[in-house]
C-alpha positions as CSV (number, residue, x, y, z in Angstrom):
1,X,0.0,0.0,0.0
2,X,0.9,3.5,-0.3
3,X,1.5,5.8,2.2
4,X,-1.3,9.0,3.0
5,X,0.6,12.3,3.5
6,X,4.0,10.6,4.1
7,X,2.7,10.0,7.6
8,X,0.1,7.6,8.2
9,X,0.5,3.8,6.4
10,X,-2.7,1.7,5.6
11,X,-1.7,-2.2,5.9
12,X,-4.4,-4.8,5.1
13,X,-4.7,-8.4,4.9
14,X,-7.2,-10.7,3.6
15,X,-10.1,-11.7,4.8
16,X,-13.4,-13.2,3.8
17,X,-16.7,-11.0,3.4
18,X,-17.2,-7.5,2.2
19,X,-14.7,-4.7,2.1
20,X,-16.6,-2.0,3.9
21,X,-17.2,-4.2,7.1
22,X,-13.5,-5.5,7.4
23,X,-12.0,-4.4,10.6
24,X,-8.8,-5.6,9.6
25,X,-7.9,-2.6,7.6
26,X,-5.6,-0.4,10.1
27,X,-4.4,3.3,10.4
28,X,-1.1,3.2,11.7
29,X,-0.2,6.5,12.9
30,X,3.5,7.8,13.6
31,X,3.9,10.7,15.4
32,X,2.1,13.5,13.7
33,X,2.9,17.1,15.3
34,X,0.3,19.0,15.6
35,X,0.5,22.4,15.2
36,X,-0.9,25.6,17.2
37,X,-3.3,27.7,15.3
38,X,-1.7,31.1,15.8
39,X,-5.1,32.7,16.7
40,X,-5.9,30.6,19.4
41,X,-2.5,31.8,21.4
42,X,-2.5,35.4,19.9
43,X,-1.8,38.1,22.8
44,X,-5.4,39.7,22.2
45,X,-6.9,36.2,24.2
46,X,-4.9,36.7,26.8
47,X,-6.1,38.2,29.9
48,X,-4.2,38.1,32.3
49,X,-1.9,41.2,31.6
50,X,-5.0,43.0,30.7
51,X,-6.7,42.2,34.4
52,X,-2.8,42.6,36.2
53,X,-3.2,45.8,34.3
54,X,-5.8,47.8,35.9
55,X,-6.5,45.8,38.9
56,X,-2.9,45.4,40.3
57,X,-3.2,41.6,41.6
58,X,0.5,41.3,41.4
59,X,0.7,43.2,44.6
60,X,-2.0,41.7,46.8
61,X,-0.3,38.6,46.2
62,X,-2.0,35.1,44.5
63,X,-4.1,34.5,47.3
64,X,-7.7,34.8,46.8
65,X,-7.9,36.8,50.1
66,X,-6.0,39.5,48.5
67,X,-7.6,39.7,45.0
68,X,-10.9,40.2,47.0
69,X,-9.7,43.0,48.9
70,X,-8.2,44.8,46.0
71,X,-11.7,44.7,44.6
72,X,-13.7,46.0,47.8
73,X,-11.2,48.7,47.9
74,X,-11.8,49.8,43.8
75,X,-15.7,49.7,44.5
76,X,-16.2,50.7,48.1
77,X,-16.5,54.0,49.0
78,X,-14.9,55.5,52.4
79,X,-16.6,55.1,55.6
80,X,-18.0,59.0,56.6
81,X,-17.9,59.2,60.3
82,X,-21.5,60.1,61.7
83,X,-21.6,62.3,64.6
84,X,-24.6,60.7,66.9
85,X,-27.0,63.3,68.1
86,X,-27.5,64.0,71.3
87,X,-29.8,62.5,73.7
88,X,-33.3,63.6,74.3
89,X,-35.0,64.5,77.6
90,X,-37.1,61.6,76.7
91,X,-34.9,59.0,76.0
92,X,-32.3,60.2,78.8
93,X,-35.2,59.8,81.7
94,X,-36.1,56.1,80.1
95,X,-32.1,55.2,80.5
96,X,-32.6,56.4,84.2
97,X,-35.6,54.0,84.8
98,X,-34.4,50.9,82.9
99,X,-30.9,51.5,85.8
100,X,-33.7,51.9,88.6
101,X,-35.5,48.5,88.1
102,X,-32.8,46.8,90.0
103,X,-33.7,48.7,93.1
104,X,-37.2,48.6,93.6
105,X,-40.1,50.5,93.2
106,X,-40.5,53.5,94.4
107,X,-36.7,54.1,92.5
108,X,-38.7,53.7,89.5
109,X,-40.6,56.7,90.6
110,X,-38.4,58.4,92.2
111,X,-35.7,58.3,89.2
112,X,-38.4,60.1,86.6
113,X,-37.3,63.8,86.3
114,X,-40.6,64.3,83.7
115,X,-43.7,65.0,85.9
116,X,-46.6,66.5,84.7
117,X,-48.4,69.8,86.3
118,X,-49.5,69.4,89.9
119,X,-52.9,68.0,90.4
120,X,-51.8,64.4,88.8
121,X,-50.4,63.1,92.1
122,X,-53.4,61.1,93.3
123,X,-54.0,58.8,89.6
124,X,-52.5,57.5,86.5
125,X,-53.1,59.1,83.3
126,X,-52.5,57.4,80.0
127,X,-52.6,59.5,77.2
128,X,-53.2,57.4,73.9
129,X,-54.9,57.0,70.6
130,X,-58.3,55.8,69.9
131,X,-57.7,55.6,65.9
132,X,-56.9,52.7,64.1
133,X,-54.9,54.2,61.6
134,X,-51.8,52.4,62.5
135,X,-52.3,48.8,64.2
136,X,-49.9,48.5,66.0
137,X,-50.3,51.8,68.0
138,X,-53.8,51.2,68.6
139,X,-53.2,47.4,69.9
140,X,-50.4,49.1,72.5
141,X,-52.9,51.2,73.7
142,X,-55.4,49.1,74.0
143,X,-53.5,46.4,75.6
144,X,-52.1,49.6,78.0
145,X,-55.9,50.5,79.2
146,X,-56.5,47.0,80.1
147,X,-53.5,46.5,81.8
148,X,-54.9,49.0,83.9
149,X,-58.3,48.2,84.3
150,X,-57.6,44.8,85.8
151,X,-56.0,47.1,88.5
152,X,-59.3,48.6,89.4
153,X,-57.6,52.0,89.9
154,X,-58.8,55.5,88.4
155,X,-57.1,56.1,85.0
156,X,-57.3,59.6,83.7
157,X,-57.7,59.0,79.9
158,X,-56.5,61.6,77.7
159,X,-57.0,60.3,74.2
160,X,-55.1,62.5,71.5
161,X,-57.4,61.9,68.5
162,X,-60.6,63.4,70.5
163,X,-58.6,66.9,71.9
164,X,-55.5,68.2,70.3
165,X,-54.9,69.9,73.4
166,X,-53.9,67.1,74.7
167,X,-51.1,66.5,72.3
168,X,-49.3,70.3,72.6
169,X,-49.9,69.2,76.3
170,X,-47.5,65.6,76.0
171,X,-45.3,67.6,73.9
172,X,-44.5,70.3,76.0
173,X,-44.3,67.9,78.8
174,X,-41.8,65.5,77.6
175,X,-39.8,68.1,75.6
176,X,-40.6,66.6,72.3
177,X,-42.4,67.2,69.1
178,X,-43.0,63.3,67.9
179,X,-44.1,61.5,70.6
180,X,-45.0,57.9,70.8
181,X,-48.5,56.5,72.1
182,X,-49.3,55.3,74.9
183,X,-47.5,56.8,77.6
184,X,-48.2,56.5,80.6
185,X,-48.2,59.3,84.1
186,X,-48.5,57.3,87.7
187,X,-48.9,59.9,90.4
188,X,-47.5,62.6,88.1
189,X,-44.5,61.2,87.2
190,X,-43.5,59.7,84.3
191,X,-43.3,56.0,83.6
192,X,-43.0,54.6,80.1
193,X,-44.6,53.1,77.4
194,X,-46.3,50.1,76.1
195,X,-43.2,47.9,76.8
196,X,-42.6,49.1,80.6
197,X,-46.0,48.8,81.3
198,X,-46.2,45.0,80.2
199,X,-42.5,44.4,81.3
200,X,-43.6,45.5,84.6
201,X,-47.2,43.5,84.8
202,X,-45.1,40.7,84.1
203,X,-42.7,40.7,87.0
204,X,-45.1,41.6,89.5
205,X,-44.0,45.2,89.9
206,X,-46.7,47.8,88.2
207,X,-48.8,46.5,91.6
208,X,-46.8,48.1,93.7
209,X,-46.4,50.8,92.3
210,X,-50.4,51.3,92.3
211,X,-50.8,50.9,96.1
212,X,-52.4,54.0,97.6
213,X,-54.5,55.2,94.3
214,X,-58.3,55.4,95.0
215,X,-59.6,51.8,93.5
216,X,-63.0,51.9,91.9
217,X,-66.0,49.5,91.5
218,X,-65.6,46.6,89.9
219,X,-67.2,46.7,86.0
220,X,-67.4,50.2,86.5
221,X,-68.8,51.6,83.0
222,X,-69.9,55.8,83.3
223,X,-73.6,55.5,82.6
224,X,-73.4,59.6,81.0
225,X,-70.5,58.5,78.0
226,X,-70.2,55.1,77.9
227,X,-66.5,55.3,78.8
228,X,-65.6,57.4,75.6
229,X,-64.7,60.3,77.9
230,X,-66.5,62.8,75.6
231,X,-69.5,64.4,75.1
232,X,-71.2,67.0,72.7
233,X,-70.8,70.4,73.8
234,X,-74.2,71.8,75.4
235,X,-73.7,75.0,74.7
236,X,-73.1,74.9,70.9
237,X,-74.6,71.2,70.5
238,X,-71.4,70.5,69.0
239,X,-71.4,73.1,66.0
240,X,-68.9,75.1,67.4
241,X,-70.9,78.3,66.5
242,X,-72.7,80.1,68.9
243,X,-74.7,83.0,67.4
244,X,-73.6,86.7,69.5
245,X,-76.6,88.9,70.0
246,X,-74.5,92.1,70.7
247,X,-72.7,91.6,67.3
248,X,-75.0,90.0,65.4
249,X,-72.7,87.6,64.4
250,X,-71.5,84.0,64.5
251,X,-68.9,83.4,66.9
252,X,-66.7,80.3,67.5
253,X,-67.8,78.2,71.0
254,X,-65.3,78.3,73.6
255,X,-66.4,75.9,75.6
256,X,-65.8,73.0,73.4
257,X,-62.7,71.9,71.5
258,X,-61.8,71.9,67.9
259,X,-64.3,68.3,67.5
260,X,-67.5,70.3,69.4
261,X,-66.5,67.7,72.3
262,X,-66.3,68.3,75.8
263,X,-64.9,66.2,78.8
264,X,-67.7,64.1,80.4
265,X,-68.1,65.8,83.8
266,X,-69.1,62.6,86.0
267,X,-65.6,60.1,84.8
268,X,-63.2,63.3,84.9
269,X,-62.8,64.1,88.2
């Protein structure tokens, strides 16, 4: 036989039954050399001096620790320090009552520098929301005014969403303009929120701390306002216009808030 491209030889020998199915027909190989195809080793394929290029990996070592921080570095932008600012009245008389619990209860008390005007020494006012707007304000409240209910003690309820007044009143008391709701008054001092008042329920404590408030009968319900507190204003039945017969004119109540509400005069003593 003769030889294909100098470099592979066909040998054959013979054997019975067609041509196309004998296996005995043989490429014997020598060693070809292959050769590299210029354009699969140009230097255009070859990243790696591109990426040592502009990301510098020769100094951060071969480590995979070190190309990682080369990157975070490129991308990253540098930390700003953020002055923190400084701490309210509020949140500076709630640090001094979480440090009290540890030494009893009249601490608690005694470590509140808030107090509201005098005539608040002898109940507990809560002042809270009665909308539903945001759930879970309204559930803390609620959960706040049964908390202390099950008490059986008088609680002064100043709800925010019936009287503005009462608002500018919490604001100017705690030194703040956004206030939280509930919050909670105990013989004219201030206690906490939702989260002391259940924290201390829990342990046992918030009973103490009620001892010498009148108590009131059990299931008591005002039979004048049905426990909302509020009633329409007598005087302008809740128009908020009175009619002045010097003037001739319509004048704006003054007995009754912005709503044409008034406090209930047999549950706010």
């Amino acid at each position: 036989m003769s030889l294909i491209d100098g470099n592979c030889e066909i040998s054959t020998t013979k054997s019975k039954g067609s041509s196309v199915l004998n296996r005995a027909v043989t490429f014997h190989a020598s060693a070809f050399q292959f050769q590299k195809k210029p354009y699969m080793y140009s230097a255009a394929f070859d990243r790696s001096s591109s990426t040592k290029k502009w990301f510098n990996f020769e100094s951060a070592g071969d480590s995979i620790k070190g190309k990682v921080r080369q990157l975070r570095n490129l991308f990253e932008s540098p930390k700003i320090p953020v002055s923190l600012p400084e701490a309210s009245p509020l949140s500076q008389a709630s640090s001094k009552l979480k440090h009290a619990k540890s030494f009893g209860t009249e601490s608690i008390l005694d470590a509140s520098t808030i107090r509201l005007p005098p005539g608040n020494e002898d109940r507990v006012v809560v002042y809270f929301t009665s909308l539903r707007g945001v759930r879970r304000t309204y559930e803390d409240c609620y959960a706040v005014r049964m908390i202390l209910k099950g008490y059986r003690v008088y609680v002064d309820e100043r709800d925010l969403s019936m009287d503005s007044a009462y608002r500018k009143e919490l604001q100017s008391v705690l030194g703040e303009k956004n206030v939280t709701l509930p919050q909670v008054f105990i013989k004219g001092r201030y206690l906490g929120g939702a989260d002391v008042i259940r924290h201390l329920n829990e342990m046992g404590e918030l009973r103490k701390l009620l001892e010498g408030l009148p108590r009131m009968e059990g299931r008591f319900v005002c039979d004048t306002c049905n426990d909302v507190r509020f009633l329409p204003c007598s005087t302008c039945s809740g128009s908020r216009k009175v009619f002045d017969e010097d003037g001739g004119l319509m004048k704006r109540c003054s007995v009754c808030n912005e709503n044409g509400l008034i406090r209930c005069p047999a549950c706010s003593q």
